[in-house]
C-alpha positions in Angstrom: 0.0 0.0 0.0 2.9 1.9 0.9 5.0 1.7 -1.8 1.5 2.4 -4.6 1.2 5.5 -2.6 4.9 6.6 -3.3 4.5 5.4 -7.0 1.5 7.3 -7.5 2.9 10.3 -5.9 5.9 10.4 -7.7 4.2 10.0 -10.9 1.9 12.8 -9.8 4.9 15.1 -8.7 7.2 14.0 -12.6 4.0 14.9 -14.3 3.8 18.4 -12.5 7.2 18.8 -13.1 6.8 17.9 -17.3 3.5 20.4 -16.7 5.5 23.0 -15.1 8.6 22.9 -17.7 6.4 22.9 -20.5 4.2 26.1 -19.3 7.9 28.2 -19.0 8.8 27.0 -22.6 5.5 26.9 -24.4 5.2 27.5 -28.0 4.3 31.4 -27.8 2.2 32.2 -31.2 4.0 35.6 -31.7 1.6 38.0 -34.0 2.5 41.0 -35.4 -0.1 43.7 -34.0 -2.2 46.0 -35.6 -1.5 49.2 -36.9 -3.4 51.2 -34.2 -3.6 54.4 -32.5 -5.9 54.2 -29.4 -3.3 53.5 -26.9 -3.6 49.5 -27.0 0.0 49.3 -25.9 1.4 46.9 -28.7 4.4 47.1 -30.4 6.3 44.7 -32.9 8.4 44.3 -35.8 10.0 41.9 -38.1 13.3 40.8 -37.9 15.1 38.2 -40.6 11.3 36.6 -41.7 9.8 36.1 -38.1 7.6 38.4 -35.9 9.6 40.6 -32.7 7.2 40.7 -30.0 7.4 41.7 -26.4 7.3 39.1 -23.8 8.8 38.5 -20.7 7.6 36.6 -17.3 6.2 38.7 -14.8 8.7 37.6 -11.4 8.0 38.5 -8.3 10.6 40.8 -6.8 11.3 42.2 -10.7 9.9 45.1 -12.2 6.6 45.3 -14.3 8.6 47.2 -17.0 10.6 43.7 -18.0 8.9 43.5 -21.4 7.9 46.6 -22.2 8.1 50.3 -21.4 7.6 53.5 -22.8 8.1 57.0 -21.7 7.3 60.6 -22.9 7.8 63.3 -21.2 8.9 65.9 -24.0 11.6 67.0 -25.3 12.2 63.1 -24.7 10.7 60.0 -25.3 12.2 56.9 -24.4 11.1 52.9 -25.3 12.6 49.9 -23.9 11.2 46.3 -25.3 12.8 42.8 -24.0 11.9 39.3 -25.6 12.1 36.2 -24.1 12.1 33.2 -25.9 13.2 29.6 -25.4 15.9 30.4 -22.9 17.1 33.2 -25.3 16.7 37.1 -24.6 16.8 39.8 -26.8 16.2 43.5 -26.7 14.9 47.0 -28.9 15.8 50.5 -27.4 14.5 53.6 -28.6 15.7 56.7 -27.4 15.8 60.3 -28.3 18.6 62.9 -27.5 17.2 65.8 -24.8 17.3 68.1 -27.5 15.0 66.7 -29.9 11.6 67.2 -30.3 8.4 64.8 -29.9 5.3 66.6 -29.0 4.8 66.5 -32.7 3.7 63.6 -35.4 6.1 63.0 -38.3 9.1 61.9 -39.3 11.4 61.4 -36.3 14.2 59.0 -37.7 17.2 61.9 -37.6 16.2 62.8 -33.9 16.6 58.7 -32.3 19.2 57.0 -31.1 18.1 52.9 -31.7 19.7 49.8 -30.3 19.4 45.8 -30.6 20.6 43.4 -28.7 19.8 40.4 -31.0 19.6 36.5 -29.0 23.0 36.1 -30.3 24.4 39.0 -28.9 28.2 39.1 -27.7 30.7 41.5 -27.4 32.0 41.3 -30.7 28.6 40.9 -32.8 24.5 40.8 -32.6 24.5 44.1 -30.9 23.0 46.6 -33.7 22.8 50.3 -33.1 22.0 53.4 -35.6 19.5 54.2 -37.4 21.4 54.0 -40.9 20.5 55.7 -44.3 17.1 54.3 -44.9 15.5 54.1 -41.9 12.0 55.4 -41.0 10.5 56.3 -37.5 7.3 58.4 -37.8 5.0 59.3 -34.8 1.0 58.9 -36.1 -0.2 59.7 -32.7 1.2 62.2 -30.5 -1.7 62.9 -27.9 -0.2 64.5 -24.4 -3.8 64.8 -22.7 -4.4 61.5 -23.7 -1.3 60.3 -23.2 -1.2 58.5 -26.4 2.0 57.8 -28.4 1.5 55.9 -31.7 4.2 55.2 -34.7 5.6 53.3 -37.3 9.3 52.2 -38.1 11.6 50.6 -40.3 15.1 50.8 -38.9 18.6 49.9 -40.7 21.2 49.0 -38.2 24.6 47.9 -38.4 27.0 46.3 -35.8 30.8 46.8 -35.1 31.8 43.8 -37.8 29.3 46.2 -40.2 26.8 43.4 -40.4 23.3 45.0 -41.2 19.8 44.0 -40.0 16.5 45.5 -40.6 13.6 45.7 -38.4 11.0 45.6 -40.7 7.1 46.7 -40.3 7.6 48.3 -37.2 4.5 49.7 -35.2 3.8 50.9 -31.6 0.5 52.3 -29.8 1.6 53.3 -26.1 -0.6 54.9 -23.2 2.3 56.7 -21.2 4.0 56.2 -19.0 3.8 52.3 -19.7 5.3 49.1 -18.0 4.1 46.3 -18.8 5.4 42.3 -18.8 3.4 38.9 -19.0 
């Protein structure tokens, strides 16, 4: 009786376990989100043929702002976006110098500093900073009594070997000040 009781409860506790293991790496169905301007606080892009999401645990102990954040408070405006996936992490940040100007829709792109930390990021590659010749960032929304920040991006990037990625399709619809993680 015993040793049924011990069987069956190990069994229970190796199925939690396989349960447990298989909720932290689940397949995550990343979709690229809508072009909107309501404040939905969504962003996303692509990157070499598959969707760039946001998504990162809520822990307890960390901060909400793990997967994504975004901050306006002009002349600055400030994004931060973290992926994890499959044990791998990588990273968008958006930022512009104090001088530049953001109360106002348009084309942005010379006014941004823009980093990614790709999964495969090291010291000597995957790290991508710019924007290069070509690249787009233009507010759609800029609402400061709604607090609504909405855009669109394409950014060229290069990184110190002078590989070149492209974020492609880019979009984001922020409330601000937003912090946000799953």
């Amino acid at each position: 009786m015993i040793k049924t009781w011990k069987r069956r409860s190990i069994g229970m506790m190796l199925i939690a376990m396989g349960f447990a293991t298989s909720q932290c790496n689940k397949n995550v169905d990343f979709k690229l989100p809508s072009v909107t301007s309501s404040g939905a606080n969504t962003m996303g892009f692509v990157v070499n043929d598959y969707v760039w999401v946001p998504f990162m645990k809520c822990e307890t102990l960390q901060s909400a702002c793990l997967a994504q954040m975004a901050y306006v408070a002009p002349p600055a405006l400030e994004f931060s976006f973290a992926r994890q996936y499959r044990d791998k992490k990588s990273y968008l940040y958006i930022k512009t110098p104090l001088d530049a100007s953001v109360s106002s829709i348009g084309e942005k792109v010379d006014s941004i500093a823009v980093s990614f930390y790709s999964e495969d990021a090291s010291p000597t590659m995957g790290v991508y900073t710019g924007p290069l010749p070509g690249s787009k960032f233009t507010i759609t929304r800029f609402d400061a009594a709604a607090k609504v920040i909405s855009g669109e991006f394409h950014f060229i990037l290069g990184d110190q070997n002078n590989t070149i990625i492209e974020l492609k399709s880019g979009r984001f619809d922020f409330n601000f000040p937003a912090c946000h993680c799953d």
